[in-house]
C-alpha positions in Angstrom: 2.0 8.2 -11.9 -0.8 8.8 -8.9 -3.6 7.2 -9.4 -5.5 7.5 -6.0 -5.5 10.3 -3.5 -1.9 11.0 -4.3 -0.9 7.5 -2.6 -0.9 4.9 -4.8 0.7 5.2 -7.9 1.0 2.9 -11.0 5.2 2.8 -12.5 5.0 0.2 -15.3 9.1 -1.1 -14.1 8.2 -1.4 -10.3 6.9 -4.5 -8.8 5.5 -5.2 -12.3 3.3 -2.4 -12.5 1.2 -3.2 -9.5 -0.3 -0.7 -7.5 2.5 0.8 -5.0 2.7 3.2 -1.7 3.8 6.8 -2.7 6.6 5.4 -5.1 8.0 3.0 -2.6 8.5 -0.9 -3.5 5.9 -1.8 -0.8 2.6 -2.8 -2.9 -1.1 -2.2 -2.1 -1.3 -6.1 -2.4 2.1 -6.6 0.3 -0.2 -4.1 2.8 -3.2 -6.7 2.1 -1.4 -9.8 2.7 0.8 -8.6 5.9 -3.1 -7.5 7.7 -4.6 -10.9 6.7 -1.6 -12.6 8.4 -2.8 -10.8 11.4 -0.2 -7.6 11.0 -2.0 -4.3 13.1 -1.4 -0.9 11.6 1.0 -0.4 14.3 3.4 -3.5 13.7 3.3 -2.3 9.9 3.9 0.8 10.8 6.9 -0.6 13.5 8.1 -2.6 11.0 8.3 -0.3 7.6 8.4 3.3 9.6 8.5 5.0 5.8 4.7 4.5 5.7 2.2 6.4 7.6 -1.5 5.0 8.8 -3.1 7.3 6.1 -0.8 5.2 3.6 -2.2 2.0 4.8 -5.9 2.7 5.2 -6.0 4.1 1.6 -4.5 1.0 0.2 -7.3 -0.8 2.0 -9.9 1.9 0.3 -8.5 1.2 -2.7 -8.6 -2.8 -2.6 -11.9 -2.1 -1.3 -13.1 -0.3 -4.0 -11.3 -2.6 -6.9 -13.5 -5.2 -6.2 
């Protein structure tokens, strides 16, 4: 199920329920902890091509905006 911008959605059997990317496996909190290791957009991007920069900024919107 979306739950934000049709980006992050909420499947209670994936990564324990925690917000994900699109479907994918790759959680808003795995986005989070790969920029605060010092990760650019670009090296997540390098690294996992099946996200896009709009993908990552809105998981940072929607951190930002759980707090």
């Amino acid at each position: 199920m979306y739950i934000y911008k049709n980006i992050i959605t909420l499947e209670p059997g994936k990564r324990s329920g925690k917000p994900c990317i699109r479907g994918l496996r790759i959680a808003v909190e795995d986005i989070l902890l790969w920029m605060a290791s010092g990760m650019t957009v670009e090296d997540i991007i390098t690294d996992f091509p099946e996200l896009t920069r709009e993908d990552i900024l809105t998981a940072l919107e929607f951190a930002a905006r759980r707090q």
